[in-house]
C-alpha positions as CSV (number, residue, x, y, z in Angstrom):
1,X,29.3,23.6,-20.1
2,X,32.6,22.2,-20.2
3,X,33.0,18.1,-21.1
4,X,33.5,16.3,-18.3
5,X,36.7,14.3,-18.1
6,X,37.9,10.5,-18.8
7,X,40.0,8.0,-17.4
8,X,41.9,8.3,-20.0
9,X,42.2,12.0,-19.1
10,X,43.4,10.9,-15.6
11,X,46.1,8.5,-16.9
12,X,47.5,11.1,-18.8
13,X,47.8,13.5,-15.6
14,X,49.0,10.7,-13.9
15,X,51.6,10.1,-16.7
16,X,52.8,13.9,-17.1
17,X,53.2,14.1,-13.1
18,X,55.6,11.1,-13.6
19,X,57.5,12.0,-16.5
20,X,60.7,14.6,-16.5
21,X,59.6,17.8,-15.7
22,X,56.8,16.9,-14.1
23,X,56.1,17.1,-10.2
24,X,59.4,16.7,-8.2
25,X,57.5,14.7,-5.3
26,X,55.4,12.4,-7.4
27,X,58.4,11.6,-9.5
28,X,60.0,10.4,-6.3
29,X,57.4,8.3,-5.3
30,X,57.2,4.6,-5.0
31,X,55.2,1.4,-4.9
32,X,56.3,1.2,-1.1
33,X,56.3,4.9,-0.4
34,X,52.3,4.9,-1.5
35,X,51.1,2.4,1.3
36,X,50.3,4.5,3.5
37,X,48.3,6.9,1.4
38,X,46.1,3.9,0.1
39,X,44.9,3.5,3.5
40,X,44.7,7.2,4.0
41,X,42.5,7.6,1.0
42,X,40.2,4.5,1.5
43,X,39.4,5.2,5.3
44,X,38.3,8.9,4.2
45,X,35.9,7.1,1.5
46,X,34.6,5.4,4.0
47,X,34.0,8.1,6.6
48,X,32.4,10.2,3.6
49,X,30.0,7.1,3.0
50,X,29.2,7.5,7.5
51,X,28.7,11.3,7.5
52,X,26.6,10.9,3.9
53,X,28.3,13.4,2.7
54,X,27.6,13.3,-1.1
55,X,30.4,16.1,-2.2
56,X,33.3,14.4,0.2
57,X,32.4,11.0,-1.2
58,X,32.7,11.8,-4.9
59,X,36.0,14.3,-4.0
60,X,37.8,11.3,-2.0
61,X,36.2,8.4,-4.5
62,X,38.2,10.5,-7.1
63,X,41.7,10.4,-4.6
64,X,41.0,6.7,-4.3
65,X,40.8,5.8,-7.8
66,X,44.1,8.1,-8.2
67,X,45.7,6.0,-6.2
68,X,45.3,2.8,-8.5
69,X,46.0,5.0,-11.5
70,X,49.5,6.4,-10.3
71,X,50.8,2.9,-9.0
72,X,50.1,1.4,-12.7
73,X,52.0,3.8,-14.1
74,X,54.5,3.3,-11.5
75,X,54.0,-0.3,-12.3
76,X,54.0,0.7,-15.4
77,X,57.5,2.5,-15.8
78,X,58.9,-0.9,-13.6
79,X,57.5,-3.0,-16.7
80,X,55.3,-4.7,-14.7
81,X,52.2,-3.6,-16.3
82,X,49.7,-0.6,-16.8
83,X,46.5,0.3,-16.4
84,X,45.0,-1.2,-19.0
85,X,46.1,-4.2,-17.9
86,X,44.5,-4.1,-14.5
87,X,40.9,-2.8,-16.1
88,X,41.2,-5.6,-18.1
89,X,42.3,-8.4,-15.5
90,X,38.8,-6.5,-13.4
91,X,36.9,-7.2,-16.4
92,X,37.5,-10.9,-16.7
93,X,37.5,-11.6,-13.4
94,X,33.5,-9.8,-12.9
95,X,32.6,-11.9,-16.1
96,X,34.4,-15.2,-14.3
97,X,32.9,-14.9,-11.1
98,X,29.3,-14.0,-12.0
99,X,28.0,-17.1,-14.5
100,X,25.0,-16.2,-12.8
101,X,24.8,-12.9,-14.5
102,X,26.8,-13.4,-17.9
103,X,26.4,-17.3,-17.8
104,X,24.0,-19.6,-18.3
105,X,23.7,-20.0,-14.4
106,X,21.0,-18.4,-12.4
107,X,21.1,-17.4,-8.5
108,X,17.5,-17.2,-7.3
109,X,19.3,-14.6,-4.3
110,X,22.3,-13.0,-2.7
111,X,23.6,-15.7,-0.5
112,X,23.5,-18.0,-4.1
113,X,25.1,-15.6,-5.5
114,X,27.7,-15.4,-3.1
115,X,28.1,-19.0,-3.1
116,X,29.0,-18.8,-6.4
117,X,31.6,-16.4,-6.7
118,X,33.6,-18.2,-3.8
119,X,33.1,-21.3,-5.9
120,X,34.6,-19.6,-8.5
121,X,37.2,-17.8,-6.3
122,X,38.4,-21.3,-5.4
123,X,39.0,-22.8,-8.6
124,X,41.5,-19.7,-9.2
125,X,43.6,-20.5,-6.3
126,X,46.1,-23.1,-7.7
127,X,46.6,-24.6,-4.2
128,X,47.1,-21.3,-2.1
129,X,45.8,-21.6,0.9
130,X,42.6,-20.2,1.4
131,X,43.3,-18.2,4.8
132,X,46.6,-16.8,3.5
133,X,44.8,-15.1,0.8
134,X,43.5,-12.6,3.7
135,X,45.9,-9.4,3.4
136,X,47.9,-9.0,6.7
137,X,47.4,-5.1,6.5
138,X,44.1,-5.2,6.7
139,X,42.3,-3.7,10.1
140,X,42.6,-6.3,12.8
141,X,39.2,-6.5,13.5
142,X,38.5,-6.6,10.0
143,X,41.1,-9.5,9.2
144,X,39.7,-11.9,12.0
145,X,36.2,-11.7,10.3
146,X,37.1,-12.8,7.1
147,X,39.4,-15.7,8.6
148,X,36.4,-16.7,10.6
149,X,34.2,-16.4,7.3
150,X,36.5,-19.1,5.3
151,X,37.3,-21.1,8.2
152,X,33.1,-21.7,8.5
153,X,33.1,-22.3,4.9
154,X,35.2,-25.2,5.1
155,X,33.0,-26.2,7.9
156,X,34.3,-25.3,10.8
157,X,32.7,-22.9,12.7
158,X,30.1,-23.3,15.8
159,X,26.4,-24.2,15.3
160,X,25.2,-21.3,16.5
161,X,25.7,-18.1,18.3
162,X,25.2,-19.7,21.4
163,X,28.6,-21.7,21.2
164,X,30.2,-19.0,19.9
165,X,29.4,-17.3,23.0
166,X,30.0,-19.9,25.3
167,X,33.7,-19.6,23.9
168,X,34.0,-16.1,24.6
169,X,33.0,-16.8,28.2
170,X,35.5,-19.6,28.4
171,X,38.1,-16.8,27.3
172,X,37.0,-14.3,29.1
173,X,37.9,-16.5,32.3
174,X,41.8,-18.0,30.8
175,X,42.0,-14.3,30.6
176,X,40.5,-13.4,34.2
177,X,43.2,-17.0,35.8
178,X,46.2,-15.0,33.6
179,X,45.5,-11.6,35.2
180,X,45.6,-12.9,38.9
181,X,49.0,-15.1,38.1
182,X,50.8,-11.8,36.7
183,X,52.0,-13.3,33.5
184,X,51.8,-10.3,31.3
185,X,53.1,-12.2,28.1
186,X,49.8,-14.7,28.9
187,X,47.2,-12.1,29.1
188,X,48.5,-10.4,25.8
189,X,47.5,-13.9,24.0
190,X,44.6,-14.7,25.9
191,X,43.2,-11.1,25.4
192,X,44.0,-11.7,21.7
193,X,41.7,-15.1,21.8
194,X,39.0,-13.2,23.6
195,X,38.7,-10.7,20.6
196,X,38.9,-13.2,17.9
197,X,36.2,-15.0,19.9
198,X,34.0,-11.7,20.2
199,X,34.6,-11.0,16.5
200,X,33.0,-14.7,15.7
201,X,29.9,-13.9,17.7
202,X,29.7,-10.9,15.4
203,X,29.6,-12.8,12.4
204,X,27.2,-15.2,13.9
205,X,25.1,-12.0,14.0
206,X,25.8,-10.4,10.8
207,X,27.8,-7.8,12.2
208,X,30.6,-6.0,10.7
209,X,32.6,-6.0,13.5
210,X,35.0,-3.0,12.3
211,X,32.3,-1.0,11.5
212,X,30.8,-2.0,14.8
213,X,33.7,-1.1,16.9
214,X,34.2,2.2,15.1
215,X,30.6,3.1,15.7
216,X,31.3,2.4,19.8
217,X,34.2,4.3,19.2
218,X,32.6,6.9,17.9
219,X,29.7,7.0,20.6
220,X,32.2,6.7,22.9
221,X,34.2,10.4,21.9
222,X,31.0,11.8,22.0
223,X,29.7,11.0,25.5
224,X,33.3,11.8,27.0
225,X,33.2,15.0,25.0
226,X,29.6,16.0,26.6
227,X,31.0,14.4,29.9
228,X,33.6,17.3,29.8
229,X,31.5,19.9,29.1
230,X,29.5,19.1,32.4
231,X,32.3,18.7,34.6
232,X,33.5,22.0,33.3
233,X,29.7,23.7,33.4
234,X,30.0,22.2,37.7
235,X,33.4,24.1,37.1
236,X,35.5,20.9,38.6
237,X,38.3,18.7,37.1
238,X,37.9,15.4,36.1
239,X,41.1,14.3,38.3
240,X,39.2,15.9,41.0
241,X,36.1,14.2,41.0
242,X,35.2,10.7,42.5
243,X,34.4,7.4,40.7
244,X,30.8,8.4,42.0
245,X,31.0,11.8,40.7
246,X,32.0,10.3,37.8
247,X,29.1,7.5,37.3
248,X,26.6,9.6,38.0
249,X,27.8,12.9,35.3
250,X,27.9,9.6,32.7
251,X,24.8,7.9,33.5
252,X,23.4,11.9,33.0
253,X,25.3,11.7,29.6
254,X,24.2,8.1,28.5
255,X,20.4,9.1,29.3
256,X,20.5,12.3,26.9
C-alpha cells in the first residue's frame, strides 16, 4: 500500500510549481490573482458538507488547504513569511484562546467556552475596533450576522425576538412610504435596513442566516424546476398562462 502523503509533501509541490521550470500559470500567479479562487474552493467545501458527499468533501478539503499552502509560499518568495510561520501563529493562537482546554480555566459548556475565546480575542486587538475586524468580502448575509453578534456583545442588541421583529415591521413600512414616493435611491437603503433587520431576527433565533437563505434558494430552484415540468406536461408556456394558472400549478408543486 503506498504511504500516504505529508504536508510537508504538499509544500514541496507547492514549491516546485512555483520555482523555474515549473508550471507557467502558477508561476504567474499572485496574492491578488488567487481571491477569487479562495472563495471558489471554500463554497465547494461547503456545498460537499450540504450534499454529504464524503469523497467531494475530502477532494475539495484538499483544494482548500492548497490554497493556504500556495499563498505562503507566495508569501513566502515576497519575504513576508512561510508556512511554517502561519502553522505556527494557528498553534499559539488555539493554545491562547482555549485556557479552558490547555489552562488552568474550566468552561462547564459551549456558550462558556465561547465567552472565553472572545475574551481572549479582545485582549489581542490593541485598540482595533471590534466591528472592523469583520472582513468586507465576506457573504452579505453572512457579514450582517456577525456585526449584529459583536454589536449584542457590547450590549446592544434588542431584548428579545419580539423587538427585533417589531423593527423589521417598522422597516418594512419606511420601505412600503419610499416605494409610493418613487425615490429609487431611498428604497435601495431602506431595503438594505430591512435585511439587516431580518438577519437580527435570525440571530435572535439561532439561525444562520446564509445558510438559511441558501436553503430557500435552493427550495426555491427546485419547485420552479418541477413548476416547468408541469406547465410543459399541460404543453403551455409560462408567458402564456395567468397569474391563476400560475398559483394554482405552484400551490400543486408546494403540496408535493
Amino acid at each position: 500500500m503506498e504511504e500516504k502523503k505529508t504536508f510537508e509533501d504538499i509544500v514541496s509541490l507547492a514549491r516546485r510549481l512555483r520555482a523555474p521550470g515549473g508550471c507557467p500559470w502558477d508561476r504567474e500567479q499572485t496574492l491578488e490573482s488567487l481571491r477569487a479562487y479562495v472563495l471558489e474552493e471554500a463554497y465547494e467545501v461547503i456545498q460537499a458538507i450540504e450534499l454529504q458527499d464524503t469523497d467531494g468533501l475530502m477532494e475539495e478539503l484538499g483544494d482548500f488547504l492548497f490554497q493556504v499552502v500556495f499563498i505562503s509560499q507566495i508569501a513566502n518568495e515576497e519575504g513576508r513569511f512561510d508556512i511554517g510561520d502561519v502553522t505556527q501563529r494557528l498553534h499559539d493562537k488555539l493554545i491562547r484562546r482555549h485556557p479552558h482546554v490547555f489552562g488552568a480555566k474550566k468552561a462547564k459548556d459551549a456558550e462558556e467556552a465561547l465567552r472565553t475565546w472572545n475574551a481572549e480575542k479582545l485582549k489581542e486587538k490593541k485598540g482595533k475596533p471590534d466591528l472592523e475586524e469583520i472582513p468586507r468580502a465576506m457573504p452579505s448575509l453572512m457579514r450582517a450576522q456577525r456585526v449584529g453578534e459583536k454589536a449584542a456583545r457590547s450590549g446592544f442588541d434588542w431584548s428579545d425576538v419580539s423587538s427585533a421583529l417589531a423593527k423589521v415591521k417598522e422597516e418594512l413600512a419606511e420601505l412600503e412610504r419610499e416605494i409610493e414616493a418613487g425615490e429609487k435611491d431611498r428604497c435601495r437603503e431602506e431595503w438594505g435596513d430591512l435585511v439587516f433587520s431580518v438577519v437580527n431576527i435570525a440571530r435572535h433565533l439561532d439561525i444562520d442566516a446564509e445558510t438559511a437563505s441558501h436553503g430557500a434558494t435552493e427550495k426555491f430552484i427546485e419547485r420552479f424546476s418541477r413548476f416547468e415540468e408541469k406547465a410543459q406536461t399541460a404543453e403551455k408556456e409560462i408567458t402564456a398562462l395567468s397569474a391563476e394558472q400560475m398559483d394554482e400549478i405552484w400551490e400543486e408543486v408546494k403540496k408535493r
